[in-house]
C-alpha positions in Angstrom: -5.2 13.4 -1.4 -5.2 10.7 -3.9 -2.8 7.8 -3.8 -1.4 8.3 -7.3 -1.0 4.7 -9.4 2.6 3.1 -9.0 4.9 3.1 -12.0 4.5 -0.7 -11.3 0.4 0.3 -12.5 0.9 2.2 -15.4 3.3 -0.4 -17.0 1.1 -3.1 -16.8 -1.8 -0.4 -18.2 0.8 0.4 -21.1 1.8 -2.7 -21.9 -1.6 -4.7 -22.2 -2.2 -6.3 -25.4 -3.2 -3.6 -28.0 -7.4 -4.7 -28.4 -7.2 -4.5 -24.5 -5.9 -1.3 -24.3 -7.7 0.4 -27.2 -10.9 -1.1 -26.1 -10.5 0.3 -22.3 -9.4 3.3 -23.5 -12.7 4.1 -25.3 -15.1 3.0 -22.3 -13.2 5.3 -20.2 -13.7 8.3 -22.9 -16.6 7.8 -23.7 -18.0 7.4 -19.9 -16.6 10.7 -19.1 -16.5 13.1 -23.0 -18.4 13.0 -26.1 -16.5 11.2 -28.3 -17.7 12.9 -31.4 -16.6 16.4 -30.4 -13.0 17.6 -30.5 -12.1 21.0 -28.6 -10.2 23.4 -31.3 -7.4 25.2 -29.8 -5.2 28.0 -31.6 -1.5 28.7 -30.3 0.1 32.4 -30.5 3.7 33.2 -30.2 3.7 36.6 -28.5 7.2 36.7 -28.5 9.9 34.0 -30.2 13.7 33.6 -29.8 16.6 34.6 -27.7 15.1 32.2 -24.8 18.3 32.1 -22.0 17.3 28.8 -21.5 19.5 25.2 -23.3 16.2 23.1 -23.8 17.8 20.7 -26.4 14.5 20.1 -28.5 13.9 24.0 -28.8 14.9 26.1 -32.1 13.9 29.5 -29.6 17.2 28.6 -27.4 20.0 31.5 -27.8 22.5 28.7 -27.1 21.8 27.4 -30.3 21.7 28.1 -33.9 19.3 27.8 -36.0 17.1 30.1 -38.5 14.4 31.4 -36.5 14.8 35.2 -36.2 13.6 36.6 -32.7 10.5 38.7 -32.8 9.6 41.4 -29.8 6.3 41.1 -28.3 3.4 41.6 -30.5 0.9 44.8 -30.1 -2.5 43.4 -29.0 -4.3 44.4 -31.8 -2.3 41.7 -34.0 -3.1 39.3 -31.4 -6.4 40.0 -31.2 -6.8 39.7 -35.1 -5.5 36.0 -34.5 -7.8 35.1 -32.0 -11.2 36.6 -33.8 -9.7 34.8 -36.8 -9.4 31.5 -34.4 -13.0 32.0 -33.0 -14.2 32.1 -36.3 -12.8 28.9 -37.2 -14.4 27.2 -34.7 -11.1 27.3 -31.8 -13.1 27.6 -28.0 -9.1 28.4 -26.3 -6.6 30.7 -27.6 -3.3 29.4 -26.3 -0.8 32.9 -26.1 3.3 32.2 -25.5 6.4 34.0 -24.9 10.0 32.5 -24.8 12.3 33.0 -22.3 12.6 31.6 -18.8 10.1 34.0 -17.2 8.1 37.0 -18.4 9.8 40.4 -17.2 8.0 42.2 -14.7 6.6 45.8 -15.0 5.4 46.6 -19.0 6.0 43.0 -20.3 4.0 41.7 -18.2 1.3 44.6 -18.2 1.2 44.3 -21.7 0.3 40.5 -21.7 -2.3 41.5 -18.7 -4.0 43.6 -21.4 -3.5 41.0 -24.1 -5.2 38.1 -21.8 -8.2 40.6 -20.6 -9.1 41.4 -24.7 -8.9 38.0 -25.2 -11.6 37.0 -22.4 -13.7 39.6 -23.2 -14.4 38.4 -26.7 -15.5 34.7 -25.0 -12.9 32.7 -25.9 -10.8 31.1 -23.0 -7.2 32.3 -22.8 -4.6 30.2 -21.9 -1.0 31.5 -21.5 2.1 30.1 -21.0 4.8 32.6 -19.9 7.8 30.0 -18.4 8.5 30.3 -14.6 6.3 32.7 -12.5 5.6 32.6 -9.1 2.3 33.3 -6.9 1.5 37.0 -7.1 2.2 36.8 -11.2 -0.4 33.5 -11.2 -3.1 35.7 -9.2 -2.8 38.6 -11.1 -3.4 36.6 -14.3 -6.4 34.7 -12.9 -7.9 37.9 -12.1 -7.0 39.8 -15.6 -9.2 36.3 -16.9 -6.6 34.1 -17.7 -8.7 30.4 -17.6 -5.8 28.3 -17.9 -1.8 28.3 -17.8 0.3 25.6 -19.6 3.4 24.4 -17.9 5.0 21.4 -19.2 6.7 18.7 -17.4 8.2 17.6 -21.2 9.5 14.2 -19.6 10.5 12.4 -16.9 12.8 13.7 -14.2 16.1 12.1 -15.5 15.0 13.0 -18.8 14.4 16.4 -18.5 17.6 16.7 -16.2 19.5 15.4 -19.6 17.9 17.9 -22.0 17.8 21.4 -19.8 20.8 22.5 -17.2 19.6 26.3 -17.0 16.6 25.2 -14.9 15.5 22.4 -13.0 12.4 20.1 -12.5 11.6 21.6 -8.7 11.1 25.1 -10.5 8.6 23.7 -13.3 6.7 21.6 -10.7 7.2 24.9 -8.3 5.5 27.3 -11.4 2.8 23.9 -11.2 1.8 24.6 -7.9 1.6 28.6 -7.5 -0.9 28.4 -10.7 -3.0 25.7 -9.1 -2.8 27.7 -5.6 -4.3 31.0 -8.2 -7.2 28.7 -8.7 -6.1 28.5 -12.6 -6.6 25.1 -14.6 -3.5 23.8 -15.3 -2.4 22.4 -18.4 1.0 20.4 -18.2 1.9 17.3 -20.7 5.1 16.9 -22.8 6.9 15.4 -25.7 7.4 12.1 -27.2 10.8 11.3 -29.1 13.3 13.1 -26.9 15.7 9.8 -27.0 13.6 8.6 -23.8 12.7 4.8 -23.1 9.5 3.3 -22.3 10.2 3.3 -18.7 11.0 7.0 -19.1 7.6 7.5 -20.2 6.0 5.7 -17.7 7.8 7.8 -15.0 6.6 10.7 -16.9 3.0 9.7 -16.5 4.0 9.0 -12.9 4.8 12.6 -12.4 1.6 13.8 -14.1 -0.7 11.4 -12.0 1.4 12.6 -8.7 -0.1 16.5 -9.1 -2.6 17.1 -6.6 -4.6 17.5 -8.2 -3.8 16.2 -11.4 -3.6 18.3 -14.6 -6.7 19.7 -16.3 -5.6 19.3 -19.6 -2.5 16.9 -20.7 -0.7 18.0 -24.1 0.9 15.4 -25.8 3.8 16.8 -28.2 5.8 14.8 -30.7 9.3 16.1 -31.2 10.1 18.1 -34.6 14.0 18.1 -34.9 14.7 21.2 -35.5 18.2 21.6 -37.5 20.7 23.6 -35.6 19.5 21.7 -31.8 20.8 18.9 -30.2 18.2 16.7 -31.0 18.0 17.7 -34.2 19.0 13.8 -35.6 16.5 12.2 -33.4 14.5 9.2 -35.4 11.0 9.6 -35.5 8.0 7.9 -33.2 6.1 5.2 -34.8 2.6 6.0 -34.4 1.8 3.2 -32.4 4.0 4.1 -29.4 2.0 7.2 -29.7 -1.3 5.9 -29.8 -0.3 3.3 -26.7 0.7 7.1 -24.3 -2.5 8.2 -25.5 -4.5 5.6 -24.7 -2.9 4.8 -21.2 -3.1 8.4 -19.6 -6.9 8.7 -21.3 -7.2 5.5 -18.6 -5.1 7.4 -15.7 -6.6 10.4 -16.1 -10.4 9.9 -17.4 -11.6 13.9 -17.0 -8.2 15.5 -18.0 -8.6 17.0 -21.8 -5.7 15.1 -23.8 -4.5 17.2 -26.6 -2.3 16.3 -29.8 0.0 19.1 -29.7 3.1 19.9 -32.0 4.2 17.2 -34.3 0.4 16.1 -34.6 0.7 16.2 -38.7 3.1 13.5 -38.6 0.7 10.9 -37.2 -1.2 10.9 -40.8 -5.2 11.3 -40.6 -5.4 7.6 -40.0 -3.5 7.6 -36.6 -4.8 10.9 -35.6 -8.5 9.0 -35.7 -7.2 5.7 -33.8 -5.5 8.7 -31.3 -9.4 10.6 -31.0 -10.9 6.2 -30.8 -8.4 6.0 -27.8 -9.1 9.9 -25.9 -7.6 12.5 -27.6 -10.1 15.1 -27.7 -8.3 18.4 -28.2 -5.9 19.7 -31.0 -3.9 22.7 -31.6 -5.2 23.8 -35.1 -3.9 26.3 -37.5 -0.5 26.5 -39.7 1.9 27.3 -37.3 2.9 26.0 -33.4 5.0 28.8 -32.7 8.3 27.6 -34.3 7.2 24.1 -36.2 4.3 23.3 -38.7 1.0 22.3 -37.5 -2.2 21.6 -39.6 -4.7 23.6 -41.7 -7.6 24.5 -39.7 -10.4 23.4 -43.1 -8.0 20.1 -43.5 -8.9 18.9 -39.4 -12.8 20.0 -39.5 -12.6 17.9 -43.0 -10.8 14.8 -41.4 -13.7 15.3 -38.0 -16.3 15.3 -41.2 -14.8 12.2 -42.3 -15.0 10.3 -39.4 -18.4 11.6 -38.2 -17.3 13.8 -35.8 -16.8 17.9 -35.1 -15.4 20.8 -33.5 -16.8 22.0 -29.8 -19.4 24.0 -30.4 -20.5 22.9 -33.6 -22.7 20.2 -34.9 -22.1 18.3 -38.2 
């Protein structure tokens, strides 16, 4: 087992003078990815709303109000429309969710078996993301051809203890560890403007680097306040405190896939292309992340044209 780096560590890594930090950033991205080529990922809501769960940043929450209008799950043929649509565009993962604090056994989660099976056999990777599920559910996925399952820490323990009291930190890092025992990637990140402090995101990079081993792909979400949540006032991130996360868990973790997730548009092209400089090398393209805007998928292969750069799988 790794000895993971000490909070102590990833300050001083986070706190280096700007030049320094940008410039060790790119040695360690471009030692280990091609920095030209950004992975394309699409994200599905296969079922929105009435979530039992208080998470203070989400508009899904019943304990809330606001105006998204639940939706049951969707039929697989709609979902499989999305994801030939997403292939086309040039997405290599199709990311599939469902609210609520775990998927129901018996149809529920036959159905998304199904769902996660069509999607693998037309060559994309799935990647679902169903809350809490233990062992058996993780196995049964792996085998239907799930490739990945996204978990998110959001923040740091004291953090996340202040935003969510239906569930606890043990149960997400418990979910963490029955879909690494399934021998699924994991992908497990979290969000940025929650009301946390610097120190509250270095403990949160603390937690990532303490998974054994660590996580295969790190999202990196930007809160959209959502009217009708608690957080719904929060001010936004400047860019640059974005850019300096980025840049310090490209160093800690040098063969995870770092992706700007929700809230990427808000960055402007200009920071998005000092994030990809600094290791960001995955997105979430397409109109819609489940309940908040995201980006047009011809507006990012026009920004990756701009700077010289393109989508997996495709040159130019």
């Amino acid at each position: 087992m790794k000895q993971a780096p000490t909070p102590g560590t990833i300050q001083a890594i986070h706190d280096q003078p700007f030049p320094d930090l940008v410039r060790r950033a790119m040695e360690c991205h471009h030692q280990h990815w091609n920095p030209r080529e950004i992975q394309f990922c699409v994200l599905d809501a296969l079922r929105t709303g009435n979530c039992s769960e208080d998470c203070a940043y989400c508009a899904q929450s019943a304990h809330h109000t606001t105006e998204l209008k639940p939706n049951p799950l969707k039929e697989e043929a709609s979902v499989l429309a999305g994801a030939l649509q997403a292939k086309a565009a040039g997405a290599t993962r199709y990311c599939m969710a469902t609210s609520g604090r775990a998927l129901r056994e018996g149809p529920d989660f036959e159905h998304v078996l199904g769902i996660v099976r069509a999607v693998s056999d037309l060559g994309m990777e799935p990647c679902v993301s169903l809350g809490l599920i233990n062992s058996a559910q993780a196995r049964r996925l792996k085998a239907a051809g799930c490739a990945i399952y996204n978990h998110n820490l959001d923040s740091s323990r004291l953090v996340y203890e202040r935003i969510v009291s239906t569930h606890t930190f043990d149960e997400r890092l418990a979910t963490i560890r029955a879909v690494r025992d399934a021998g699924l990637q994991v992908c497990c990140g979290g969000i940025l403007g929650l009301g946390e402090s610097v120190n509250d995101r270095i403990h949160f990079l603390h937690e990532l680097a303490s998974l054994d081993p660590v996580p295969d792909a790190i999202p990196i979400n930007i809160l959209v306040p959502i009217p009708g949540t608690p957080l719904e006032g929060m001010p936004p991130v400047p860019p640059l405190e974005v850019i300096r996360v980025i840049a310090t868990t490209r160093i800690l973790f040098p063969t995870s896939r770092i992706r700007l997730a929700a809230g990427r548009s808000s960055l402007g092209p200009e920071a998005q292309a000092l994030a990809f400089l600094c290791g960001a090398n995955s997105i979430f393209t397409g109109e819609k992340l489940l309940t908040t805007p995201g980006s047009e998928v011809d507006s990012d292969q026009a920004l990756l044209r701009n700077l010289g750069m393109h989508s997996e799988g495709r040159v130019g």
